[in-house]
C-alpha positions in Angstrom: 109.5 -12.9 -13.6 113.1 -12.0 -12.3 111.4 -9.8 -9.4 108.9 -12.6 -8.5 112.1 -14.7 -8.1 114.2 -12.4 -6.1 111.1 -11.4 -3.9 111.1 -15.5 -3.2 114.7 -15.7 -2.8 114.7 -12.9 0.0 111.1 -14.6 1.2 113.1 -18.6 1.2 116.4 -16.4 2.9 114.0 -15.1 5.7 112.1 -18.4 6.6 115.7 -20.5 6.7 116.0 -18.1 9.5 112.5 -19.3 10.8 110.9 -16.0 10.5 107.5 -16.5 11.1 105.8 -13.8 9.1 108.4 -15.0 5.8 107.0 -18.8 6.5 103.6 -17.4 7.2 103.5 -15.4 3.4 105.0 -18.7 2.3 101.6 -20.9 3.5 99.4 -18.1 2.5 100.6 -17.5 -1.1 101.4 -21.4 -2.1 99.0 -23.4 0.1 96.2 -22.9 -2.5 98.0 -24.2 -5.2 99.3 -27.3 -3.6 96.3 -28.4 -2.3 94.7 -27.8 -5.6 97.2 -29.9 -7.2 96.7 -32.5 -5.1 92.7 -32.2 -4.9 92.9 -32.6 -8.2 95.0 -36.0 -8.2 93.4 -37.5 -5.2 89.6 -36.5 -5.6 89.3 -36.4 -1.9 89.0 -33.2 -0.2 90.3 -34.5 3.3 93.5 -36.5 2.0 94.4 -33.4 -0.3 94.3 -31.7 2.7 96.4 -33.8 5.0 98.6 -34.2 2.0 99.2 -30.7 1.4 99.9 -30.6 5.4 102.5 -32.8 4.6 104.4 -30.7 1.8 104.6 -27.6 4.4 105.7 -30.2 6.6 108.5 -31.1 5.2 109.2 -27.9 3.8 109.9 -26.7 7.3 111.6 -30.0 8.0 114.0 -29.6 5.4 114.5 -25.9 6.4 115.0 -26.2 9.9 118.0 -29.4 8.6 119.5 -26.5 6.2 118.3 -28.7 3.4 115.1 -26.9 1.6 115.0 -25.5 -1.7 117.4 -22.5 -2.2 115.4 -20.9 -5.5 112.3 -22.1 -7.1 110.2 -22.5 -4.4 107.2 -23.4 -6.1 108.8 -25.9 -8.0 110.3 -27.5 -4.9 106.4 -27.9 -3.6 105.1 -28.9 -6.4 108.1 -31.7 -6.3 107.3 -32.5 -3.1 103.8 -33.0 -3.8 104.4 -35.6 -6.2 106.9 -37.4 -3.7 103.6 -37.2 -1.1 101.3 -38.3 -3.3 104.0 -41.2 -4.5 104.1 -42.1 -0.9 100.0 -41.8 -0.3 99.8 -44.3 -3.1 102.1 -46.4 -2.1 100.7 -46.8 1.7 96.9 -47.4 -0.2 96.1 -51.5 0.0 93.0 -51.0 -2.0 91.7 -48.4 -4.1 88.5 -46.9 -3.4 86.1 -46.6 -5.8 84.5 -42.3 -6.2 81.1 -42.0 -4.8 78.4 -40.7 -7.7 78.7 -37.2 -5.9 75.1 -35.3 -5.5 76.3 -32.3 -7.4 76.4 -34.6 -10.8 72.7 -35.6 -10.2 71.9 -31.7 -9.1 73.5 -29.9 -12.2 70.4 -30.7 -14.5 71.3 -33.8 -15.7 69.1 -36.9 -15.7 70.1 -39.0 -14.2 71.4 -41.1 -17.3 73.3 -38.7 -18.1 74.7 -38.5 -14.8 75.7 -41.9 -14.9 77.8 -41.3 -18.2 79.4 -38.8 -16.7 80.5 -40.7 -13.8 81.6 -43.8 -15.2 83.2 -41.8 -18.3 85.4 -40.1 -15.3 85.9 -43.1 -13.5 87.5 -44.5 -16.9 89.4 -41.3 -17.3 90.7 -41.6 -13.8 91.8 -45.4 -14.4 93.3 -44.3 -17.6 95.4 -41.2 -16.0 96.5 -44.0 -13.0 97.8 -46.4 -15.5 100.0 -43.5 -17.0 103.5 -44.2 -15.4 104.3 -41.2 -13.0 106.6 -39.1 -14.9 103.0 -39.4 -17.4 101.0 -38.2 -14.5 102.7 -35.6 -13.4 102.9 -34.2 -16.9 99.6 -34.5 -17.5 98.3 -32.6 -14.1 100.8 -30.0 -14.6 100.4 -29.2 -17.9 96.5 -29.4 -18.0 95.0 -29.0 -14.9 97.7 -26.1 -13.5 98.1 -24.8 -16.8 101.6 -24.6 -16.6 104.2 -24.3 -19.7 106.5 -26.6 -20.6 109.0 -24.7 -19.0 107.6 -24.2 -15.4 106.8 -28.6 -15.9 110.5 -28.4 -16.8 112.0 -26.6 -13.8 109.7 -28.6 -11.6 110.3 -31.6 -12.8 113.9 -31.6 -13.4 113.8 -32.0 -16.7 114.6 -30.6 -20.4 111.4 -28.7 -22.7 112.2 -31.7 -25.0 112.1 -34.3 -22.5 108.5 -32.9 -20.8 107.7 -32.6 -24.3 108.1 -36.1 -25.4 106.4 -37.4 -22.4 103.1 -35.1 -23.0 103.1 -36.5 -26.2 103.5 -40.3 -24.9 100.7 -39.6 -22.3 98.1 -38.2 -24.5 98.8 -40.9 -27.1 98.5 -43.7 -23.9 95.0 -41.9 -22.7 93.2 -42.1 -26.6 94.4 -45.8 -26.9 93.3 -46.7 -23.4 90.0 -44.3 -23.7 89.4 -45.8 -27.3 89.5 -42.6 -29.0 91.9 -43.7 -31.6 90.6 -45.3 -35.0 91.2 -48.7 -35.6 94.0 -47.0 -38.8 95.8 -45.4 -36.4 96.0 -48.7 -33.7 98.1 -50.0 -36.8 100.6 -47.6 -37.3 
């Protein structure tokens, strides 16, 4: 791990400098893994690409004012990823609803099934928005990037213990709200 961090120390050195084969390698290695990340929170494939345009935006914004990330790279995008889709959220008036996508009724379903499928993700998206956004961001880090609790750490800011704790909190938010908790443990 200490050469993939020196390797993006000299890479993060070379791009301050506006080198565009270092800002380049920068796109090509992390772009994949932002947008991902944000597919993954938004379900749109058109906003998690303009929002992953906007993390390499301001990542050369912040390098070109001398203010980007000096180590950890990866968990300065993934940081500013969360702050994007913070922001996305905040400009949304309404909430739209997910279309019942083709491939659910094409995968051998019927269409019943289908159905279940659909509105048991539409519950599991409402539950997952509810979550505060520390929550959230636990949650997509943790389980859909399959990151340990020491990369959510680093990009979060926070201590093993603390990420931790808020995993913990989450998971035990999403059975209540999902009702997949007996009625014994509701009183406890």
């Amino acid at each position: 791990m200490e050469g993939v961090e020196d390797s993006e120390g000299l890479l993060l050195e070379r791009a301050r400098k506006f080198d565009e084969a270092a800002l380049a390698s920068i796109y090509d290695r992390y772009h994949l893994i932002v947008y991902r990340y944000l597919y993954r929170q938004v379900g749109d494939v058109d906003t998690a690409r303009d929002l992953a345009a906007e993390v390499f935006h301001r990542l050369l914004v912040a390098l070109h004012t001398g203010k980007g990330p000096r180590n950890h790279l990866v968990a300065w995008l993934y940081r500013t990823a969360h702050n994007a889709l913070v922001d996305y959220y905040r400009r949304q008036q309404h909430r739209r609803h997910l279309p019942l996508e083709e491939e659910i009724v094409a995968d051998g379903n019927t269409p019943v099934e289908a159905a279940e499928h659909h509105l048991q993700l539409i519950q599991l998206r409402g539950a997952l928005q509810r979550l505060s956004p520390n929550q959230q961001q636990v949650i997509a880090l943790k389980f859909l990037e399959d990151l340990s609790n020491e990369q959510v750490a680093l990009i979060m800011g926070k201590s093993v213990g603390a990420i931790k704790s808020l995993q913990h909190r989450a998971l035990s938010t999403l059975q209540r709200q999902m009702g997949l908790c007996d009625a014994k443990d509701e009183n406890t």
